[in-house]
N, C-alpha and C positions, 0 to 999 in steps of 0.2 A: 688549635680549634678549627674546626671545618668551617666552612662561609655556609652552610646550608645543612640544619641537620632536620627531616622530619622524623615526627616519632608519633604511628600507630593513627596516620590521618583515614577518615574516612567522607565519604558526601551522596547525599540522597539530595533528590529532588521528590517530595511529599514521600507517597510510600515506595518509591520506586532509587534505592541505591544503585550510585554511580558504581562506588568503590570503597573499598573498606583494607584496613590493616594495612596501611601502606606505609613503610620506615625505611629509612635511605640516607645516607650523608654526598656530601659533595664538599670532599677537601679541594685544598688549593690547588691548582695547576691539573684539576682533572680536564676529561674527556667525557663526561659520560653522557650516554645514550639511555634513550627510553623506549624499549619498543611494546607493539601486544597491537593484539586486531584493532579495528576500528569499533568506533564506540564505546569503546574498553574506558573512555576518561582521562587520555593522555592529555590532553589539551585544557581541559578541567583543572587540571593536578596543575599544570602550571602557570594558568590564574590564579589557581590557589595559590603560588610562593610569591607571585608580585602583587597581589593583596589585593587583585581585582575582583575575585572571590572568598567566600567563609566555608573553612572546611565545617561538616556537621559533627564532625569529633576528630581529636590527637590535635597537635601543636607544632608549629614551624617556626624552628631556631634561627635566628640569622645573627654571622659576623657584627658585629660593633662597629658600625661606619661603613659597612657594606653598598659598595657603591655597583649594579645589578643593571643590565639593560635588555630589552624584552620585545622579539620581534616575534610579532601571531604571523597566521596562516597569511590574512590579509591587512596590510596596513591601510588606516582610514586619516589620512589627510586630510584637514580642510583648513588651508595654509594657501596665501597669496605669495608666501617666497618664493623663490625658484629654490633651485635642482642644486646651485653653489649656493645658495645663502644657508639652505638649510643645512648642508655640511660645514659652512661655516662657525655654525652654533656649537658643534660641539667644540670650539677652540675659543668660547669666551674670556673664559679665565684668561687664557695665553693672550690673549688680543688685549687688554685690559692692562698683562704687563706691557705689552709690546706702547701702548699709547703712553704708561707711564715713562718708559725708560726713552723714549722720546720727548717726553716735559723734561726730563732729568736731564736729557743732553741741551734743549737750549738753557735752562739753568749755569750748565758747567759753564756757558759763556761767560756771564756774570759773575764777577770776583770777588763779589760781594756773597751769595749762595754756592760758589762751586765746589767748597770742601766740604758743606752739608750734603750738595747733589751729589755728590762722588763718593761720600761715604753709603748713602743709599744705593744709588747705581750699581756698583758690583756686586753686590749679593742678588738682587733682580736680575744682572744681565746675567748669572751662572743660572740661576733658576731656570729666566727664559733658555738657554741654553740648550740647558738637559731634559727640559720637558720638550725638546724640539722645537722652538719656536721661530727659527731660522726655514724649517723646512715642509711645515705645516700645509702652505700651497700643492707643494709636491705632493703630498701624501695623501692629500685631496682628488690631487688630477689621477696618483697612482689607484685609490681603491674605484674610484666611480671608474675607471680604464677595466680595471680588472673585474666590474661586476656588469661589463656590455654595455657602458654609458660613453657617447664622446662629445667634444668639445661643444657640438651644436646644442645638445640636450643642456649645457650649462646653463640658459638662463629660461629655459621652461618651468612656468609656475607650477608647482605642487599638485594644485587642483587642476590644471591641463595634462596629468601625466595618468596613462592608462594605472588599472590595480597594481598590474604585475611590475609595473614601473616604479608606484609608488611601493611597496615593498622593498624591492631594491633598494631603492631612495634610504628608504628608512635603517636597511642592514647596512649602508655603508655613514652612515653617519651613526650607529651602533658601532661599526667597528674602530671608528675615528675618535669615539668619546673614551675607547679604552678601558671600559668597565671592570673589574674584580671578578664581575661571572658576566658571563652571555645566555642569556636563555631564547634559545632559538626552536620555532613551532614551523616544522617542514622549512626548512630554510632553502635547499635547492629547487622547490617549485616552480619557483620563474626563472630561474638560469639556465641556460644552453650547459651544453658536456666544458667550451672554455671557459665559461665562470664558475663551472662549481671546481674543475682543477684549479684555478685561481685560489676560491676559498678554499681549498684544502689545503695548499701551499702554507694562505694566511695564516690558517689558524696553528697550522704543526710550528711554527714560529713564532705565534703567542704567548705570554708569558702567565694571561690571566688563565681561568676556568671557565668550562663551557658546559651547560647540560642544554643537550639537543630532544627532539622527536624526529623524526627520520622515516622515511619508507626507503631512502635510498641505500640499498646495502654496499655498492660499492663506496660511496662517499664514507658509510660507516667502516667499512673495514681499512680508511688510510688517516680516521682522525678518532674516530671511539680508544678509548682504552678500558673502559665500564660499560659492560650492557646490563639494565636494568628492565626486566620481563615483566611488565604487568600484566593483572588477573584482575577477575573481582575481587577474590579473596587476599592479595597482596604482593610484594612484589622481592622478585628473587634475581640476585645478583650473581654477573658473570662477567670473570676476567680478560681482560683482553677486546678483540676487535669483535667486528660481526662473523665472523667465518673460525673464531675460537668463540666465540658462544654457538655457533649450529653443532659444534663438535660436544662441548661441554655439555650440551641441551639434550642431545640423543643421548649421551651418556647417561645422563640422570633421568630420563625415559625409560633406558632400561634399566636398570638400577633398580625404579621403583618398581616395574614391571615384577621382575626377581622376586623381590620382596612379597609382594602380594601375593606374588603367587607361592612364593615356600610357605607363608604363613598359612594360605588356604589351604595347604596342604597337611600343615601342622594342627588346625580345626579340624578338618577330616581325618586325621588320626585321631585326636580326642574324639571323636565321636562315635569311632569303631570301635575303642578301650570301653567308653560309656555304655554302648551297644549289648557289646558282649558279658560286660559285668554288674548291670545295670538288676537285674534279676536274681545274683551270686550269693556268693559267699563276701565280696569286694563289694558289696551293696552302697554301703556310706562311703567310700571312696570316689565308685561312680556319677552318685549323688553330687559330691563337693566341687566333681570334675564339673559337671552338668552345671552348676549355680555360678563356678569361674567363669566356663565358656559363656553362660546368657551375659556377663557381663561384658566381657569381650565383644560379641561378636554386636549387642546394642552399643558399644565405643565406637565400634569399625563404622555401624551404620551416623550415627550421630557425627563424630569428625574428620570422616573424610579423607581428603588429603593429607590432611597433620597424622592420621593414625596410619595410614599406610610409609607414610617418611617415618615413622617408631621404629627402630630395631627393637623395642622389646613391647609388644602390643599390650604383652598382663601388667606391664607397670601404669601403662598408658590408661587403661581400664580401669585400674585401683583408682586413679588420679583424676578421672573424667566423674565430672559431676551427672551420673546415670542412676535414673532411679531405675535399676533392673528390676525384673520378675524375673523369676526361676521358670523357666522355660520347660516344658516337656518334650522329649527325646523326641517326638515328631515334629515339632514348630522350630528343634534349634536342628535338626537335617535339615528343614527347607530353609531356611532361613540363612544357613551356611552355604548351601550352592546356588543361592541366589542374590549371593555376595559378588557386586562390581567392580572391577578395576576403578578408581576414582582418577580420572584423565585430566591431566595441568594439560592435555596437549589442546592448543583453540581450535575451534569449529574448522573444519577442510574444507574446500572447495571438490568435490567428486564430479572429476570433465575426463573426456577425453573427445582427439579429435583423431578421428579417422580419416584419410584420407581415401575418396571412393576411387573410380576407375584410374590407371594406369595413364598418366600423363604419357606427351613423347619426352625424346631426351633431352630435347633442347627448351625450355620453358621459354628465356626470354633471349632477346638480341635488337639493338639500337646502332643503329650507324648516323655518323654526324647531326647528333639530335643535337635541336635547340631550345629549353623548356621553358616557357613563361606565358606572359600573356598580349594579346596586340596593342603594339608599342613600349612596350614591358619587358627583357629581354633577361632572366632570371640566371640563366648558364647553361656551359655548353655542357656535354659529357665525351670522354672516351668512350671510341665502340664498347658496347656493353655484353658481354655473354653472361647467364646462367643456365644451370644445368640443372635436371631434377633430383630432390633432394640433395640439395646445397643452399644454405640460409645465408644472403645476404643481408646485411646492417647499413643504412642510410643514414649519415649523420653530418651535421652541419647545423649553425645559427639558427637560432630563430627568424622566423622570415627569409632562410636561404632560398626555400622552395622546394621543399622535401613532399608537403603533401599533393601540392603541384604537382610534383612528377608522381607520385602514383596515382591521380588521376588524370593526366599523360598516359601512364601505363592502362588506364583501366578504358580507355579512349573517351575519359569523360571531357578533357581539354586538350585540340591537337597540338603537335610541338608545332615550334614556330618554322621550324626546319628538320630536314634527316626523316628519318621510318624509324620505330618500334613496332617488331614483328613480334609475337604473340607464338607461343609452340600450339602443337598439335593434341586436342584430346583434351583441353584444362577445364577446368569448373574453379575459378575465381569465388575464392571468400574473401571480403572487406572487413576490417574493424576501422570506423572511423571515428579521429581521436574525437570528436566533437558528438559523435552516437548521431549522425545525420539519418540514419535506419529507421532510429525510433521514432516512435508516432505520439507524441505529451498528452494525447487525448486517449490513448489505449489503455489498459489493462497489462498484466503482466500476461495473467493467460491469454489474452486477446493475440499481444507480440510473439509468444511461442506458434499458436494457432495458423499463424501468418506464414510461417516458414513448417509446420508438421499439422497440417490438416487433419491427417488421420488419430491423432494422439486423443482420444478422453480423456475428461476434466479429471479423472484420478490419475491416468500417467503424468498428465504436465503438472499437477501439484508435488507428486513424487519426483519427477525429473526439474523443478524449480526446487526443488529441498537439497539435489546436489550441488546447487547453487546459493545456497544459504536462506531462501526464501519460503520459509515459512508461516504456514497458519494463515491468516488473515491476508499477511501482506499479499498473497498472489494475487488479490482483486487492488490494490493500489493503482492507483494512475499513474503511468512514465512521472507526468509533471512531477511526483513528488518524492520521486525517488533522491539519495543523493548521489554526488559526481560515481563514487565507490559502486552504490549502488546499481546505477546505468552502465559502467564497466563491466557487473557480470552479469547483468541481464543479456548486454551485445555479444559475450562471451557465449552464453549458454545459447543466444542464437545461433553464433555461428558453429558450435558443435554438430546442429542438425544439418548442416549444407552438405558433409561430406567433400569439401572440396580439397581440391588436390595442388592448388596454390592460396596461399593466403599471403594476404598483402595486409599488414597490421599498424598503422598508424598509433603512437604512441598505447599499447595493449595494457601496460601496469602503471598510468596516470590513476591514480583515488585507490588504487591497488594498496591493503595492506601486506605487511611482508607475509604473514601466513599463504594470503594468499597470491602471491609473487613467485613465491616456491613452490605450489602447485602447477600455475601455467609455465613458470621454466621447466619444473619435469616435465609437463604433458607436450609443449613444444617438442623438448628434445627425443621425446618418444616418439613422435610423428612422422610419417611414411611420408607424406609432401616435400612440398620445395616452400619457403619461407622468404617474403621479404619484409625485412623488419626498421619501422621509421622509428628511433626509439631515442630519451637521453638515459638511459636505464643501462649503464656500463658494467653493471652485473650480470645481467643479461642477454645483453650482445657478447660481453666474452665467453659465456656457456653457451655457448649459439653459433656465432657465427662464421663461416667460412670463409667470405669477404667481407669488404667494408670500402661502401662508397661515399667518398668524404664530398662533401660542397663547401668548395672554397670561396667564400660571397665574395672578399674584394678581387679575387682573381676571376669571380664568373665561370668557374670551373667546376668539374666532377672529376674526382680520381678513382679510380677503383685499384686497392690495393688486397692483394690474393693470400689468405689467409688468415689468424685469429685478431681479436681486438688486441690481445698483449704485444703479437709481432707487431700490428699497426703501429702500438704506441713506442716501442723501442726502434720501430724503422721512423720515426717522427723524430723522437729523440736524438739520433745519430742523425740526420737531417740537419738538426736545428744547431746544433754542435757543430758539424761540418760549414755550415753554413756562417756563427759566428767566427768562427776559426778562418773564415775565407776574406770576410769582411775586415777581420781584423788588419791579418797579413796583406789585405790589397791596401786598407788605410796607411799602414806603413809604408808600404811602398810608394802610394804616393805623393806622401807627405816628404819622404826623400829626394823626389825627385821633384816636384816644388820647391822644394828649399834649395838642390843646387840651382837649379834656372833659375831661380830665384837672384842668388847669391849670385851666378853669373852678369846678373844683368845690375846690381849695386854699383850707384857711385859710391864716390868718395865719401860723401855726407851722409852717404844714408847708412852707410855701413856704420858713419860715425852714433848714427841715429837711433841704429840698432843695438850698439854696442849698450848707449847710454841707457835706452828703456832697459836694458836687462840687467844695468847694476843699479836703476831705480825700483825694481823690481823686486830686488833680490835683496835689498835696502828696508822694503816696504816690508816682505814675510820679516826679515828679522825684528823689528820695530812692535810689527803685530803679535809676534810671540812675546818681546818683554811685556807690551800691555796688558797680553791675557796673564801673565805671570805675575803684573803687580795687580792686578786686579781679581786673581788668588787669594794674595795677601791681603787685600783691603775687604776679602772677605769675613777674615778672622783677624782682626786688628790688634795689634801688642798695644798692651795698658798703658803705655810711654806716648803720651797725646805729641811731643818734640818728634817723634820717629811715624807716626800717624798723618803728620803735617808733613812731612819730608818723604813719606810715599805718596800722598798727595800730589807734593808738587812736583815729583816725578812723574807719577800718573799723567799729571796738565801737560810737562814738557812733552812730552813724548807723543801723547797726543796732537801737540800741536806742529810737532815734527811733522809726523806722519800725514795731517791734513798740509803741509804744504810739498812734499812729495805725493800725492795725489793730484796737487795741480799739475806738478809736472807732468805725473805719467800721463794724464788726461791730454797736456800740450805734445806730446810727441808723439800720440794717435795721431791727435789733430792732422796732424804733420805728416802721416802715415796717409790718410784718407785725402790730403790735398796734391 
């Protein structure tokens, strides 16, 4: 059985429907993905499955004990713990044994309770065991490490932690509690490019299931295995990552295209047979053709998409609840070539940017630059060259100081040291991640007007519709646009500049994918030079040339010459090389401590040595029969005489063991004095 099956959900807010026909399962051990524009109700839908919402029709199955954890866009804390307690929580249970099986061991002292406490002890201490209860700390310090959290953030309360903090917070004590499903709402949002590698490591090593929403394609194409398209009208499934759904997608674009179009073709024959014999001797034949066709062709207009996916449209016809009329041979010709393709494909972004005059060749160059702020000192860079039309990629930490240096670059902040010269002939386009351009007091046509004076209110309405921005909304105020929304209003500003460098601070932030894959085509069509601040690793790899890394604890900028993929396999062999180095130097000098070492032993201490290491060695054998009777005393034989004699095996052995820990403890001592 699946942990999640819905079947045929829909949801209106009054008369205004979110989404309708929406059926889907999510077995065990999936991946899947949900993608579809913005608006579309993705976010809806999975309030709907953790029951923070009522679908307005269809039904949501869930597993029998379905244990489910639920990270939205933004997490809302209001929690006095800190940053370790709350990750703590999710290891109650375990902490619970952990306090028992410590009442249980001062018991075993006691001779009087210790063959009761010892009969319960071993089944708890395997439990604790296997559910990890020895390493639960660890696991702790490893997910908060690998989601940009460290040691100092451990005991900052909850409600002292920015959103993006507390979201974090909240995914890594999600992933600590080990759920059956994860359902994740934009989950790399707040993550730099090293924590969303992190979580995709994590989760390709999960055992539970995950259904996510996503805008990030590459995060999708290394952890999706299901991509699930949503529409209004419902939602259609695809195998594989995100870069086997773009391929599957166009497929069935054309496909349907085909279709519709043989079939239009197939109506236009019938109505040249009709045409021609409609007057004849074939009278009542043409007639019959004529009363099929008005039925068809009122199926086609009435269901849409479903009749165009029909390979056989007259079955579809017979079977569609249409109260036809018989149509007359001039209403069913226009009617026929007045028949639309019915488009699954979402609304498009229609940009382009031109680049105007003719930069020189050299765009930029920085010699011994220093970027930050007074007394601030953010990092150095290597001499920097660009060239025109060559797209550089900018990437580092959050708060490295990426936007910093491209306002550095734009001379809005001087370096602290060094020159950035600037080429010859440029016109400078900004997108800033933060839409610092816009004015929350304007209008949309107001903000176009500001950058294309000469436009009438009928061009910029039409030039705002290849923007998505229609009807009414062009008179909206900035203030109440959303994040998405402000992305392409700054976008379709900056189309009108014509310029011939753009410098694009994070460009597909509130970006859905439809529209992600228009601005990477229109990027990559662009006559300019590009520098791009981005954690959008889909994008930088279709894009870039270089790639300038900020290395924060090293205070650095690397510029490495060529695509994100070389980037990442020159990192990889790096980091390889690099353990590899550490390694073989650990050994060696652990060699060479040990003989100086050894050289320099008296008599006693050699003797001292010797002893720890057959107390030692004493101690692992001792520990293996305990875990071994403590197997047994898991599953006890019926024979209470043999029950009592593991037992009191058990106590010996134990009590061996704890006076060989004094020892080993005494001949440290001995070591350190």
């Amino acid at each position: 059985m699946s942990l999640v099956t819905v079947i045929d959900l829909a949801k209106s807010y009054g008369p205004d429907d979110i989404f309708s026909g929406i059926s889907f399962t999510v077995p065990h051990g999936a991946r899947t993905a949900i993608v579809g524009p913005n608006g579309i109700g993705k976010t809806t839908l999975l309030r709907i499955l953790v029951c923070e919402e009522t679908p307005s029709a269809g039904a949501v199955q869930r597993a029998r004990f379905l244990r489910s954890g639920y990270l939205p866009q933004e997490a809302f804390f209001d929690s006095a713990r800190s940053l370790w307690e709350e990750c703590l929580s999710a290891f109650d249970d375990l902490r619970a044994q952990e306090s028992e099986l410590k009442r249980l061991e001062e018991l075993m002292s006691d001779s009087d309770q210790a063959e009761e406490a010892l009969a319960r002890y071993g089944p708890i201490q395997a439990e604790f065991d296997r559910l990890g209860g020895y390493t639960y700390p660890t696991r702790i310090r490893q997910v908060l490490g690998g989601l940009g959290f460290t040691a100092d953030d451990y005991d900052y309360p909850l409600n002292h932690l920015s959103g993006g903090q507390r979201t974090r917070a909240l995914l890594a004590r999600l992933l600590l509690s080990n759920p059956d499903l994860l359902i994740l709402d934009e989950p790399t949002n707040h993550l730099d490019i090293a924590a969303v590698e992190w979580l995709e490591s994590y989760l390709s090593q999960w055992d539970g299931a995950a259904l996510i929403v996503s805008h990030d394609r590459y995060f999708l194409d290394r952890v999706a295995n299901t991509i699930l398209e949503m529409s209004r009208s419902g939602m259609e499934t695809y195998h594989g990552n995100y870069s086997a759904y773009v391929r599957q997608r166009q497929e069935r674009w054309e496909l349907r295209h085909q279709i519709f179009e043989s079939e239009k073709e197939r109506l236009e024959k019938e109505l040249d047979y009709i045409r021609k014999n409609i007057s004849g001797q074939r009278t009542l034949q043409a007639k019959g053709k004529l009363r099929r066709l008005s039925r068809q062709v009122e199926a086609i207009e009435s269901l849409g998409v479903e009749a165009v996916q029909g390979k056989n449209w007259g079955v579809i016809s017979e079977d569609a609840d249409i109260s036809a009329h018989s149509m007359n041979l001039e209403e069913a010709t226009r009617r026929v070539r007045s028949l639309k393709e019915p488009s699954s494909r979402p609304p498009r972004l229609h940009m382009h940017l031109k680049a105007g005059q003719r930069s020189g060749n050299i765009i930029l160059r920085t010699e011994s630059i220093v970027v930050g702020y007074p007394g601030k000192e953010l990092f150095s860079a290597d001499d920097i060259e660009l060239y025109r039309q060559e797209t550089a990629a900018l990437i580092g930490p959050n708060g490295a100081g990426k936007t910093t240096f491209l306002k550095t670059i734009l001379g809005q902040i001087p370096p602290l040291s060094g020159e950035v010269e600037l080429g010859a002939s440029l016109d400078i386009g900004y997108f800033a991640q933060a839409h610092e351009g816009l004015r929350p007091e304007k209008t949309l046509v107001e903000e176009i007007d500001s950058v294309a004076p000469h436009m009438l209110l009928g061009q910029v309405r039409d030039y705002l519709a290849k923007f998505l921005f229609t009807k009414e909304d062009v008179f909206k105020m900035v203030a109440m646009l959303s994040g998405g929304e402000r992305g392409r209003l700054a976008l379709a500003k900056l189309a009108l500049t014509n310029a011939n460098l753009l410098l694009l601070d994070e460009p597909t932030n509130h970006l859905d994918i439809p529209s992600q894959e228009i601005l990477e085509e229109v990027l990559a069509n662009y006559q300019g030079t590009i520098l791009l601040v981005s954690h959008d690793r889909y994008l930088i790899d279709a894009l870039a040339t270089q790639v300038w890394e900020i290395d924060e604890e090293g205070g650095s900028l690397r510029v490495f010459k060529g695509t994100y993929s070389e980037f990442r396999i020159q990192k990889e062999m790096e980091h390889e090389a690099e353990k590899a180095t550490a390694w073989d130097s650990s050994r060696k000098s652990e060699a060479v401590v040990r003989s100086r070492t050894d050289n320099r032993l008296s008599a006693d201490e050699r003797k001292r040595k010797t002893r720890l290491r057959e107390v030692e060695a004493t101690i692992n054998t001792l520990e293996g029969e305990l875990a071994a009777l403590g197997r047994k005393l898991e599953n006890p034989p019926a024979d209470s005489a043999k029950v009592q004699k593991l037992g009191n095996e058990y106590v010996k052995i134990q009590g061996k063991l704890d006076e060989l820990m004094k020892i080993w403890e005494s001949l440290h001592i001995q070591e350190s004095v």
